[in-house]
C-alpha positions as CSV (number, residue, x, y, z in Angstrom):
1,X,-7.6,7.3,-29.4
2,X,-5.8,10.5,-28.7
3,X,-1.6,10.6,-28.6
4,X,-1.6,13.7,-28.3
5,X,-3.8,17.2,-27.8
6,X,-5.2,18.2,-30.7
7,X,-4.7,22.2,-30.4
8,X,-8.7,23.6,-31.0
9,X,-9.5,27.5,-30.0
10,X,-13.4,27.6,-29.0
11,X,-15.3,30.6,-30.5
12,X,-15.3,32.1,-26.8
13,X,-12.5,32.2,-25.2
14,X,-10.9,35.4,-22.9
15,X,-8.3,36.4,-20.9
16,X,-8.6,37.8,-17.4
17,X,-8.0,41.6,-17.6
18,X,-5.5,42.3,-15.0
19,X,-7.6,41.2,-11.9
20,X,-5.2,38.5,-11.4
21,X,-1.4,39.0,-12.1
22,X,0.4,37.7,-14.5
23,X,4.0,36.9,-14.8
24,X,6.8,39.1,-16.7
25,X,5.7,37.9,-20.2
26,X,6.9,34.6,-20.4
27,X,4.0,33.3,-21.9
28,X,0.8,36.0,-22.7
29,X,-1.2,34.1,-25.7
30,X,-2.0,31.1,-23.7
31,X,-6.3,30.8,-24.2
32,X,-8.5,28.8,-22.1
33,X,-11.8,27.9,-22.9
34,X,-14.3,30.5,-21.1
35,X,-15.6,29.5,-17.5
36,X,-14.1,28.9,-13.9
37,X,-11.6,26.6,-13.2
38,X,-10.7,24.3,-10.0
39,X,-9.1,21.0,-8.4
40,X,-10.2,19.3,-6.2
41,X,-8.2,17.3,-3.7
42,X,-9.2,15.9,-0.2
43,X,-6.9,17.9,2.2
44,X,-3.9,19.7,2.1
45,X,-1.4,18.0,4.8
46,X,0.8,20.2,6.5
47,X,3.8,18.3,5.4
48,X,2.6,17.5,1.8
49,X,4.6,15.0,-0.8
50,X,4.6,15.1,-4.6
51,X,0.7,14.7,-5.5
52,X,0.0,18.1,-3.7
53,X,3.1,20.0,-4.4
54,X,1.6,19.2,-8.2
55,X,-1.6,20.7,-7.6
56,X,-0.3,23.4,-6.1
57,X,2.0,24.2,-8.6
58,X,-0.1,23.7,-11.5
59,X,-2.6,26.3,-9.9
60,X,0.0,29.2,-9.6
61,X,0.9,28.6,-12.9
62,X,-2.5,28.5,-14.6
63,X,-2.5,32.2,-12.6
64,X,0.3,33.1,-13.2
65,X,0.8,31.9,-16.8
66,X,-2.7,32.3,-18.6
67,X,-4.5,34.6,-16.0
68,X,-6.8,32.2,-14.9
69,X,-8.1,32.1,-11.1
70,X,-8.4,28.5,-9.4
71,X,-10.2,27.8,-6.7
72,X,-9.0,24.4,-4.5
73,X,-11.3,21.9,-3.4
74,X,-11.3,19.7,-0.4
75,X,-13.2,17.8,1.9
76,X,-11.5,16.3,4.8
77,X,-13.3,17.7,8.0
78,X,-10.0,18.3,9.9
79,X,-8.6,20.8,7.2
80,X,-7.9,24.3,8.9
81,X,-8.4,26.7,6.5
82,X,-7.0,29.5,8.1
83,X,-3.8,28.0,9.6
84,X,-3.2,26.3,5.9
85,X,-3.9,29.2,3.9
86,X,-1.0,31.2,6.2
87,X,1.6,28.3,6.2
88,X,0.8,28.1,2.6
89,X,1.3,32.2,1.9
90,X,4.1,32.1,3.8
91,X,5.9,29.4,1.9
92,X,5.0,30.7,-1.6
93,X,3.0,28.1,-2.5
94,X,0.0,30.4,-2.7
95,X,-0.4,33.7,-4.8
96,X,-3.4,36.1,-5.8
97,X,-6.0,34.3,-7.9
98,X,-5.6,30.8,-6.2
99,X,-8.4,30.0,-3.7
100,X,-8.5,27.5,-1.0
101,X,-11.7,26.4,0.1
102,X,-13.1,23.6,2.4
103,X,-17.0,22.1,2.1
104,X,-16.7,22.0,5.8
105,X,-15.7,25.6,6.6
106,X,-18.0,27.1,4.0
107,X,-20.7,25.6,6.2
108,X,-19.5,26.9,9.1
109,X,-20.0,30.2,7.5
110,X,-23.3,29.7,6.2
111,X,-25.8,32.6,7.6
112,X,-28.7,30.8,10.1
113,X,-31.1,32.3,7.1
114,X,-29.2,29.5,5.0
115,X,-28.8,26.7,7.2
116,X,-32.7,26.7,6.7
117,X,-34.3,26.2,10.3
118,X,-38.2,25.5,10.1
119,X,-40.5,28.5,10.9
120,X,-41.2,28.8,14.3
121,X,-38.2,26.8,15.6
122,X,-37.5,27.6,19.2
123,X,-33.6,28.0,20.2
124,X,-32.1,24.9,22.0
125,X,-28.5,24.0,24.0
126,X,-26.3,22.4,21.3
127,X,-23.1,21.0,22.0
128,X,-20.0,23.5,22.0
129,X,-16.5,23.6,20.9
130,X,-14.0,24.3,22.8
131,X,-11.3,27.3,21.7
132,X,-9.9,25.9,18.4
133,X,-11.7,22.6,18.1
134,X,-13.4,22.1,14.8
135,X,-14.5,18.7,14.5
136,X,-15.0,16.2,17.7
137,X,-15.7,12.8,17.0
138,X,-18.2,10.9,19.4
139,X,-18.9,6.9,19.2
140,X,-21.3,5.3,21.4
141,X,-20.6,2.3,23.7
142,X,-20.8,-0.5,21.1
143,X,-19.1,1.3,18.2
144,X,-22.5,1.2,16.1
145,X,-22.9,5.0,16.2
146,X,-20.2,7.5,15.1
147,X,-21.1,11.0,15.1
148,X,-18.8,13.8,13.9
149,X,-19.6,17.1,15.4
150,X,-18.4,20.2,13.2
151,X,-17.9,23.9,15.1
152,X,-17.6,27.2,14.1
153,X,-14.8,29.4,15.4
154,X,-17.1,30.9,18.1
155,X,-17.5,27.5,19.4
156,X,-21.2,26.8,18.3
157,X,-22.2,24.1,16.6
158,X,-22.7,24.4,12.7
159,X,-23.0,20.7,11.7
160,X,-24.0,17.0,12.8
161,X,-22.5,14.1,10.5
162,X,-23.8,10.9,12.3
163,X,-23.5,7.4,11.0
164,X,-25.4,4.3,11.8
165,X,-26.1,1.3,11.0
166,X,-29.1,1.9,9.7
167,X,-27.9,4.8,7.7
168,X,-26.2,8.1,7.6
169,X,-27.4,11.7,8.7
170,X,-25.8,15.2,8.1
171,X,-27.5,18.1,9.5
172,X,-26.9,21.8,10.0
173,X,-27.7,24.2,12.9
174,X,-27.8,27.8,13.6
175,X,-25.9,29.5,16.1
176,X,-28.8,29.4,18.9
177,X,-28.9,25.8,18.1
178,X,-32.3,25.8,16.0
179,X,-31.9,22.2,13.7
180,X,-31.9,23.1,9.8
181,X,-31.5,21.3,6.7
182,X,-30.1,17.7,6.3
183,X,-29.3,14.8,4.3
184,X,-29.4,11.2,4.4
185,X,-25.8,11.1,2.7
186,X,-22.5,13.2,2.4
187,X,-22.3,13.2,-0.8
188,X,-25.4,14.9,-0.7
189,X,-24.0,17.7,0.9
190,X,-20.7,17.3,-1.3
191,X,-23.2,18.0,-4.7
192,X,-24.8,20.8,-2.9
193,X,-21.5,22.8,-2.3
194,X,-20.4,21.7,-5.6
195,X,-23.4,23.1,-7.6
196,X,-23.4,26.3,-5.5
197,X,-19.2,26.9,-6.2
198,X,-19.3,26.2,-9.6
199,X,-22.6,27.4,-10.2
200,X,-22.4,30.5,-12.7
201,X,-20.9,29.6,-15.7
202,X,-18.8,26.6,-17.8
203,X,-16.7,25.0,-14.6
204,X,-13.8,22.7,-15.7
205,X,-12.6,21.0,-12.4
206,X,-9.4,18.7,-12.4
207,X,-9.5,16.0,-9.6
208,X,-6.4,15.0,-8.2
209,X,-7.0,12.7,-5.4
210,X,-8.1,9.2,-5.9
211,X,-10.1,9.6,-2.9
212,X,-12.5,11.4,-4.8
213,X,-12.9,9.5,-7.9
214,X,-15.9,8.0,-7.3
215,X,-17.8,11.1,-6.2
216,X,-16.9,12.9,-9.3
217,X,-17.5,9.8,-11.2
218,X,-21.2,10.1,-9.7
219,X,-21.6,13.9,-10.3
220,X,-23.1,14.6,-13.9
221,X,-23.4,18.3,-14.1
222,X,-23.9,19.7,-17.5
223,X,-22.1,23.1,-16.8
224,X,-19.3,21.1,-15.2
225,X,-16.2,19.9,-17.0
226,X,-14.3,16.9,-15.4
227,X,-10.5,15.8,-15.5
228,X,-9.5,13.3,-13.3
229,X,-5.3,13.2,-13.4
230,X,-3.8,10.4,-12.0
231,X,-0.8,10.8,-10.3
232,X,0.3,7.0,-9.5
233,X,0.4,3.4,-10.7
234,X,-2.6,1.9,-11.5
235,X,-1.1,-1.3,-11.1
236,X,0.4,-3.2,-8.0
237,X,4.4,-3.4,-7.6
238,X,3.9,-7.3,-8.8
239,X,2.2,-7.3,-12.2
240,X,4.0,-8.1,-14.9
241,X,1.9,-7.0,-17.8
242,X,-0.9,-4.7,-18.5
243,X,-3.7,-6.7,-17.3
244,X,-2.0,-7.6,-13.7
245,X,-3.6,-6.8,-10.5
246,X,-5.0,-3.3,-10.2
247,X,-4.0,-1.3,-6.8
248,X,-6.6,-1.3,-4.6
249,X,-7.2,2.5,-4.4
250,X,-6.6,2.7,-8.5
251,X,-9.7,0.6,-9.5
252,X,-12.0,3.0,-9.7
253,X,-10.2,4.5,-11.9
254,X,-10.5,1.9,-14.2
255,X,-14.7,1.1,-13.4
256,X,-15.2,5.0,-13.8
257,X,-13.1,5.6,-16.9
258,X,-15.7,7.1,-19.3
259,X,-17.4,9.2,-16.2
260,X,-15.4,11.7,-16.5
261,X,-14.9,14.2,-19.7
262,X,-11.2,13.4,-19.4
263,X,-8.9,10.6,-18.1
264,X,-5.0,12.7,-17.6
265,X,-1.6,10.3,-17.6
266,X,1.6,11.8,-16.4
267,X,3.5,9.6,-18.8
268,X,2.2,7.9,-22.3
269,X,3.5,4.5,-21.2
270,X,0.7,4.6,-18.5
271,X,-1.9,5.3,-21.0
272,X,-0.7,3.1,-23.2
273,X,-1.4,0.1,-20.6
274,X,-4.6,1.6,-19.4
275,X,-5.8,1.5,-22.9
276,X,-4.4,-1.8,-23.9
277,X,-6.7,-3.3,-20.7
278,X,-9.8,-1.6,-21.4
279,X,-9.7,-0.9,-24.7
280,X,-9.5,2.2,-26.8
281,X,-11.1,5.7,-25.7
282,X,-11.4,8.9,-26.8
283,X,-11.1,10.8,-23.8
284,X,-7.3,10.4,-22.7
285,X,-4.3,12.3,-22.5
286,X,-0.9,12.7,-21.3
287,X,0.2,16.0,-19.2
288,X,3.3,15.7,-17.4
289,X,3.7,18.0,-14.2
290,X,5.6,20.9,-14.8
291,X,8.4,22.2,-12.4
292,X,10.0,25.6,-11.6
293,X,13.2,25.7,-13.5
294,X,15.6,27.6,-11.5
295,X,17.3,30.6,-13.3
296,X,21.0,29.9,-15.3
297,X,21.7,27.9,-18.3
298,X,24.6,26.4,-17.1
299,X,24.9,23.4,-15.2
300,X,26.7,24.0,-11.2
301,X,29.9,22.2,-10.5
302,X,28.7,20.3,-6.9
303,X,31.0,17.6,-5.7
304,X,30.8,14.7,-8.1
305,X,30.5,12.2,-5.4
306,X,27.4,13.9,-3.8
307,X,23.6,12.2,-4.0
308,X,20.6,13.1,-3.0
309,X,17.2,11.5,-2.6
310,X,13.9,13.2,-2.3
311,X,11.3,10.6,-0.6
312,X,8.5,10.2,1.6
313,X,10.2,7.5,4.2
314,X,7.7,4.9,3.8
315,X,8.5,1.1,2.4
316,X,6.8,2.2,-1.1
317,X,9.8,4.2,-1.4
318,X,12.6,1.3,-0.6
319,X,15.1,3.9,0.9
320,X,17.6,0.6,2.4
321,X,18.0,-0.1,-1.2
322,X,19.7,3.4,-1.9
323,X,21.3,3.2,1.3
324,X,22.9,0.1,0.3
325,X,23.5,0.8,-3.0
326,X,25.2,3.9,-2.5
327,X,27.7,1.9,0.2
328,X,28.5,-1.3,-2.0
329,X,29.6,2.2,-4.8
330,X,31.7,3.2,-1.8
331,X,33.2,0.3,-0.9
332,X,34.0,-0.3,-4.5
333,X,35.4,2.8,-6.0
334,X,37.1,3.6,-2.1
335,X,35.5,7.3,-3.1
336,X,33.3,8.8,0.2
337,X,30.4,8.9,-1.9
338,X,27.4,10.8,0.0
339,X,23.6,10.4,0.1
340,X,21.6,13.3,1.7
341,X,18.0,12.0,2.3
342,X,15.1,14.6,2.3
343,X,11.6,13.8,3.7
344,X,10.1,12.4,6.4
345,X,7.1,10.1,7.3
346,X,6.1,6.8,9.3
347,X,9.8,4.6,8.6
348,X,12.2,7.8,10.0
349,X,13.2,6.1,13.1
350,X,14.0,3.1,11.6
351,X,16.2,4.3,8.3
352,X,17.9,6.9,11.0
353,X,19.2,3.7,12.3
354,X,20.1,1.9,8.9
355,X,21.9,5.3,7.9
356,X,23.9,5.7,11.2
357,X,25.8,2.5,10.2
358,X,26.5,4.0,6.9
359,X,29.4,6.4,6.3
360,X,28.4,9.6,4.2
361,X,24.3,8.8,4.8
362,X,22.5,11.8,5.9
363,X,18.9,11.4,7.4
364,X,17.7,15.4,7.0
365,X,13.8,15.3,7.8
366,X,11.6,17.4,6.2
367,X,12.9,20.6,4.6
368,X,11.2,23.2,3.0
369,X,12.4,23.8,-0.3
370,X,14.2,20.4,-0.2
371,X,14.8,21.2,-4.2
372,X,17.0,23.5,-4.0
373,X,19.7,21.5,-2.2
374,X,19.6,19.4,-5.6
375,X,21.8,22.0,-7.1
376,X,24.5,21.0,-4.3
377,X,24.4,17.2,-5.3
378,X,25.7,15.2,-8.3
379,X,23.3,13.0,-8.7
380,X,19.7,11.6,-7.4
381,X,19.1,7.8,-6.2
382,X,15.3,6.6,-6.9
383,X,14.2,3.2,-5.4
384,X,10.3,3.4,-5.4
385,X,8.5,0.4,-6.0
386,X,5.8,2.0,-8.1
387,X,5.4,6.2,-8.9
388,X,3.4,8.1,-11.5
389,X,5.7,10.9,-13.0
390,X,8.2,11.2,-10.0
391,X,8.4,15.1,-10.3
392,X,11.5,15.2,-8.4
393,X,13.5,13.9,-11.3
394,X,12.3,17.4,-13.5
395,X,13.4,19.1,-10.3
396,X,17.0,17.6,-10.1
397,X,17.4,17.5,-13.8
398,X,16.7,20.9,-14.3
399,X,19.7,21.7,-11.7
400,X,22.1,19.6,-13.3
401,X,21.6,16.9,-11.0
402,X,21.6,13.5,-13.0
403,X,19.2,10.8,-12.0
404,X,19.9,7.4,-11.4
405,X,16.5,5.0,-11.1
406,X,15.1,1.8,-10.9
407,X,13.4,1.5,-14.2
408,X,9.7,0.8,-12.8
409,X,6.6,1.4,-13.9
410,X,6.0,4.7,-14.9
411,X,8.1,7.4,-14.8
412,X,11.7,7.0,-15.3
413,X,11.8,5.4,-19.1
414,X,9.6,7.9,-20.0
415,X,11.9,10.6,-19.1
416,X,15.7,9.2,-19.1
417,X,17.4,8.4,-21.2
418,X,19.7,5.9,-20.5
419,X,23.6,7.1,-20.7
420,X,22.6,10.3,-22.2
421,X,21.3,12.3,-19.4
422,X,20.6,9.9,-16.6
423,X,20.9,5.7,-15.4
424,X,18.4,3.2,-15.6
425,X,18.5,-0.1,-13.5
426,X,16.3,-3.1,-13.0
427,X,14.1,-2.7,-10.3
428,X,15.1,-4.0,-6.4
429,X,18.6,-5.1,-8.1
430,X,20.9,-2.9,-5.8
431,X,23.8,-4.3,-7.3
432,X,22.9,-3.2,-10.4
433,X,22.2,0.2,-8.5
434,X,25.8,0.6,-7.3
435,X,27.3,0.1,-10.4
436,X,25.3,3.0,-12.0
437,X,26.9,4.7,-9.5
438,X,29.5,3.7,-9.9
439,X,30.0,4.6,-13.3
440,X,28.8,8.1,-12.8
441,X,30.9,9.2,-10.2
442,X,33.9,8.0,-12.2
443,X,33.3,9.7,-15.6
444,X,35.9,12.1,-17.0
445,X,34.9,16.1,-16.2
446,X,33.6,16.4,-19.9
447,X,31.5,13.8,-19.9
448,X,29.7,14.4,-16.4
449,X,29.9,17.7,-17.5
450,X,27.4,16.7,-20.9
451,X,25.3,14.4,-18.8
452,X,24.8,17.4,-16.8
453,X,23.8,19.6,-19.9
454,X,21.0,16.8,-21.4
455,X,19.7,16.5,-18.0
456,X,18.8,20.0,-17.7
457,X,18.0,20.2,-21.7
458,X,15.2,17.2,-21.1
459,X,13.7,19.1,-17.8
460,X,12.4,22.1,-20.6
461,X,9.9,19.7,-21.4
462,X,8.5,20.0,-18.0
463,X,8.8,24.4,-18.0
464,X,5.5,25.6,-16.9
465,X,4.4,27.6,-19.8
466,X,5.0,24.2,-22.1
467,X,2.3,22.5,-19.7
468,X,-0.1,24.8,-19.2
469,X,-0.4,25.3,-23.1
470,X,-0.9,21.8,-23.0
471,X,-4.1,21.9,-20.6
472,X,-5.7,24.8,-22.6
473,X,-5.3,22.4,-25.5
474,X,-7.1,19.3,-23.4
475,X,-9.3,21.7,-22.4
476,X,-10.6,23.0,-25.6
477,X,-10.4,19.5,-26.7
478,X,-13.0,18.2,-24.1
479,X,-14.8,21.5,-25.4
480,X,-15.2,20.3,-29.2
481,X,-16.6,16.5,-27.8
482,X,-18.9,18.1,-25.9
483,X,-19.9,22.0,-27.2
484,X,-23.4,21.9,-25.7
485,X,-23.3,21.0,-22.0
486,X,-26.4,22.7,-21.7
487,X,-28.5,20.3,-24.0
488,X,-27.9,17.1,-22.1
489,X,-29.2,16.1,-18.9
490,X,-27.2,14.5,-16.1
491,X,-29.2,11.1,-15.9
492,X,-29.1,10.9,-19.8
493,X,-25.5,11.7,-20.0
494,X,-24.9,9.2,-17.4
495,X,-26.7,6.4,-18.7
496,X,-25.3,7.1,-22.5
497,X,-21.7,7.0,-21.5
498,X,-22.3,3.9,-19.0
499,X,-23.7,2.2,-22.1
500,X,-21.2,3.4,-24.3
501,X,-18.5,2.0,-21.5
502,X,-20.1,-0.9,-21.4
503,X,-19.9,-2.2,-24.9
504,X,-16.3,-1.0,-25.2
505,X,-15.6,-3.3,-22.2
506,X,-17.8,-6.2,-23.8
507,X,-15.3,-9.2,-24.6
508,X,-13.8,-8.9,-28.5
């Protein structure tokens, strides 16, 4: 059982040689184990929450820290790669050595000599996009046929994904419409694109999305390395110990765990009840997210009775609670305490209505760089009903702005500590809520002042050159359990670690 990263330097290891920027020396002896390195996530939405914002970042700062390039994964058919890549330049959130790249638009580009038409093929009429469509989705009268058509830029049609009852079909065509190679399943293709991306050399791929965890459970690939981070609860809002109800789109986490070369926590309390339900295992660790401390050691003065609250607006996130809790403080200290509220998604209209009753409540929508404001506000109100690592609170606390949370599972114990340099509070209790805030906005100048100062000394802990150390070090870990990729083969690996998963799961 690993508790921490045991630091192990492989005999090969290298740095990129100036082909990819660095960053002004903040960290130069950072080593990761030789090969390419990517993640892999399903799409990148344009108004993204924490979970991408995390990939994202960690990518830049594998560049920009250790020299090493990463290329992203993803997979939904919608994705446009070319409008993403821009808004994603444009925001910063991409620099030189990170790749995007789509399974879907790297078959669009495929030459017809690839696509693989059979000798002899005469040219047919296909189907055409019209200007800017990529994907049209067709169902027949009954709903038993659903066929997605995929085009290229020109409007011709590069791809047929059709799904019946009877089975599943993807198939590829050239430009003049000649029918190519296919498959009788998507993950088919998925492997394919995989093997040819991360075909030349050691490939350590970290998987973000959830969505994906059973593919990559499936995909044994002796050159390639996998991580599979998990960035939420494993458990439902309702269980009360580590062997409660799993969340529905967390349990293959749980049915793949020894699939995959490593098993990432954001917090060690999450690991610690993973392991405690299915027992212990070697390939675990804990890697917080890191987060872009903002330049100054000392903490800004913002007006002591102003919150904040970074959230997607969705009933995961219980915003009414802060709401409330922030105008039962009000009402009880007589002080116009404030709550900006940053974010957006399918509960807007109805909390713009809840906070137009509420003096001092702020509904602000989405807003790029939403961090930033932290610095302005005095404190930050969390109310989620479940979260992984919220990285929000390294955000706020490395501004100086002190966080006040419900104390639910995982996240906030393992980074607050309570009355030192932030507030915990039973979860849903909003009276218990208020009087956190209470107590905050009422401290003397010195000792907000020092709450301030450990707040911003605890977000170090999250700087990025402390984290990426910490993934060359699970990295070369995974390395030393498994030095020869090369002398195992994919259905013997696969059946040795199902074995092995299954007697570690056998009743004791």
């Amino acid at each position: 059982m690993n508790t921490q990263v045991e630091r192990v330097t492989p005999g090969c290891t290298r740095h990129y040689d100036g082909a990819v920027p660095r960053t002004s020396g903040r960290r130069t002896d950072t080593t990761f184990p030789q090969g390419s390195h990517a993640a892999a996530t399903w799409s990148i939405p344009s108004d993204y929450g924490g979970m991408t914002s995390a990939l994202l970042r960690r990518s830049r700062t594998f560049v920009e820290e250790a020299g090493v390039p990463v290329q992203i994964l993803t997979f939904s058919a919608t994705l446009d790669v070319e409008e993403t890549q821009a808004r994603l330049l444009e925001r910063g959130e991409l620099v030189p050595g990170v790749t995007l790249r789509n399974v879907w638009e790297d078959i669009r580009a495929l030459s017809d000599e690839r696509v693989g038409p059979q000798p002899g093929a005469a040219p047919a009429v296909r189907p055409r996009g019209t200007p800017g469509e990529l994907v049209r989705v067709e169902e027949d009268d009954q709903g038993d046929s659903l066929r997605e058509l995929h085009f290229r830029r020109d409007g011709t049609l590069a791809a047929v994904d059709e799904r019946r009852l009877a089975g599943r079909q993807v198939t590829l065509y050239t430009r003049d419409g000649r029918e190519g190679r296919s498959w009788t399943s998507v993950w088919a293709v998925y492997r394919k694109w995989i093997d040819h991306v991360l075909a030349d050399e050691p490939a350590y791929l970290i998987v973000d999305s959830k969505s994906l965890t059973k593919f990559f459970a499936s995909l044994r690939r002796p050159n390639i390395y996998t991580a599979q981070l998990v960035h939420g609860a494993h458990l439902t809002a309702r269980a009360t110990d580590p062997h409660g109800p799993l969340a529905r789109t967390r349990a293959p986490l749980i049915e793949h765990i020894d699939d995959f070369d490593a098993i990432v926590f954001l917090t060690e309390g999450q690991r610690r009840d993973v392991l405690e339900r299915v027992g212990p295992r070697e390939n675990t660790y804990v890697i917080p997210n890191s987060t872009e401390l903002p330049a100054g050691t000392a903490p800004t003065r913002p007006d002591r009775l102003a919150g904040a609250m970074l959230a997607s607006l969705n009933g995961r996130k219980r915003v009414p609670h802060a709401l409330r809790g922030v105008q039962r403080a009000a009402a009880r200290t007589g002080l116009g305490i404030t709550l900006d509220i940053y974010g957006d998604g399918p509960d807007r209209e109805k909390l713009e209505r809840v906070a137009a009753k509420i003096p001092g409540a702020t509904m602000h929508g989405f807003v790029r760089g939403a961090a930033d404001r932290l610095a302005d506000a005095s404190f930050l109100v969390l109310t989620s009903r479940a979260e992984g690592l919220p990285l929000v609170f390294a955000e706020a606390m490395a501004r100086g702005c002190v966080p006040i949370a419900y104390d639910i599972r995982y996240g906030p114990g393992d980074i607050i500590t309570d009355g030192v340099d932030g507030f915990l509070v039973p979860s849903g209790d909003i009276d218990a809520l208020a009087a956190a805030i209470e107590r905050f906005v009422t401290l003397d100048d010195t000792a907000m002042e020092g709450m301030r100062r450990a707040a911003m000394a605890t977000a170090q802990k999250y700087a990025a050159p402390a984290v990426v150390n910490q993934w060359a070090d699970l990295l070369a870990d995974v390395v030393r359990r498994r030095p020869e990729p090369a002398s195992e083969t994919p259905a013997t690996t696969s059946l040795a670690r199902r074995a092995a998963g299954m007697l570690r799961r056998a009743p004791r």
